[in-house]
C-alpha positions in Angstrom: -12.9 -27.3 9.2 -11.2 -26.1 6.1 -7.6 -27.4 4.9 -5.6 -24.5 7.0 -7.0 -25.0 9.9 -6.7 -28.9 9.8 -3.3 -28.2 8.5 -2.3 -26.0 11.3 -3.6 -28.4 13.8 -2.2 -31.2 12.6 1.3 -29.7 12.4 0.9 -27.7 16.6 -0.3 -31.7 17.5 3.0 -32.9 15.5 5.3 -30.1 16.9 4.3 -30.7 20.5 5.0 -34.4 20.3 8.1 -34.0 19.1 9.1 -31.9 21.8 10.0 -28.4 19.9 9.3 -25.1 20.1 7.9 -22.8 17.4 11.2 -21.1 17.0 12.8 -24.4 16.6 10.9 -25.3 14.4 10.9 -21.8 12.5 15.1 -21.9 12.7 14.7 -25.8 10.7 12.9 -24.2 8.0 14.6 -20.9 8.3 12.2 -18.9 8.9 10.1 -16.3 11.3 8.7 -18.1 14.4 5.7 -15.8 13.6 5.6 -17.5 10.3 4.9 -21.1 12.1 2.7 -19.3 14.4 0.2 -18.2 11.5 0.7 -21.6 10.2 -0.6 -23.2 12.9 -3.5 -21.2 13.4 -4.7 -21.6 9.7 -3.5 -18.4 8.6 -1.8 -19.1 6.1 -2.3 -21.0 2.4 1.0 -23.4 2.9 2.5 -24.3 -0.8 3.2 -28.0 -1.5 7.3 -27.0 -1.2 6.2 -25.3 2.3 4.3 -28.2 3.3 7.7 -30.6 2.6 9.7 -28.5 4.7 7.2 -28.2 7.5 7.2 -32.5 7.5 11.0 -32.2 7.2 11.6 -30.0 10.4 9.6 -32.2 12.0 10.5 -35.8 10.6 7.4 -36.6 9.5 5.6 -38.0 6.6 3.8 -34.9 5.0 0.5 -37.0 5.0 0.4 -36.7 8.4 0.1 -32.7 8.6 -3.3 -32.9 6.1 -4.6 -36.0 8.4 -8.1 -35.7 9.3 -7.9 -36.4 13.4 -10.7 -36.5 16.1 -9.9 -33.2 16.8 -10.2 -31.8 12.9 -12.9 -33.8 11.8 -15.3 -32.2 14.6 -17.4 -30.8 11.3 -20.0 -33.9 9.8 -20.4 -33.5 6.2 -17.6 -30.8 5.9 -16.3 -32.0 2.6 -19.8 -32.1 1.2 -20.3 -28.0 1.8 -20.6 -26.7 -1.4 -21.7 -23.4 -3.0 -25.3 -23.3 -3.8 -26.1 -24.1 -8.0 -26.9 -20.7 -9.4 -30.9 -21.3 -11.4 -30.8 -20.9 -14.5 -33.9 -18.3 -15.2 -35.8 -19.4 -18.7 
C-alpha cells in the first residue's frame, strides 16, 4: 500500500474515532470537505504543513496518520518493491 493510501486510512480510522464528520473536519482545517474526502481515499500527495493540520483537527500526534496498522500493512514486502536495475549492455 503506498503512503496515500496508508495515509488516508489512517486519518478516515482517526476521524471516525473521534466522532467527526468530514466537513468537520474540513471547517478545522478550513477547507473543502471534498478536500478531506480525496485525502482519505489516497488521492492526494499531503505536504508535511498539510499533514500537521490534519493531526491538529483531529488531536493527534501526526505519527499516528503515517502508522502502518493491520489494515495498511495488508501488502508483505511492500517497502522492498522497487523498480527493476536497468543492465548495463557492454
Amino acid at each position: 500500500m503506498d503512503i496515500r493510501r496508508r495515509f488516508g486510512t489512517n486519518l478516515r480510522r482517526c476521524r471516525l474515532a473521534a466522532g467527526l464528520s468530514q466537513e468537520a473536519v474540513a471547517e478545522r482545517m478550513g477547507v473543502d470537505r471534498a478536500h478531506v474526502s480525496s485525502m482519505e481515499r489516497g488521492l492526494q500527495n499531503v505536504t508535511l504543513s498539510t499533514l500537521g493540520f490534519v493531526a491538529q483537527a483531529l488531536k493527534i500526534d501526526p505519527a499516528a496518520l503515517l502508522a502502518p496498522t493491520s489494515e495498511t500493512a495488508a501488502e508483505p514486502n511492500a517497502a522492498r518493491k522497487v523498480a527493476p536495475r536497468r543492465r548495463r549492455l557492454s
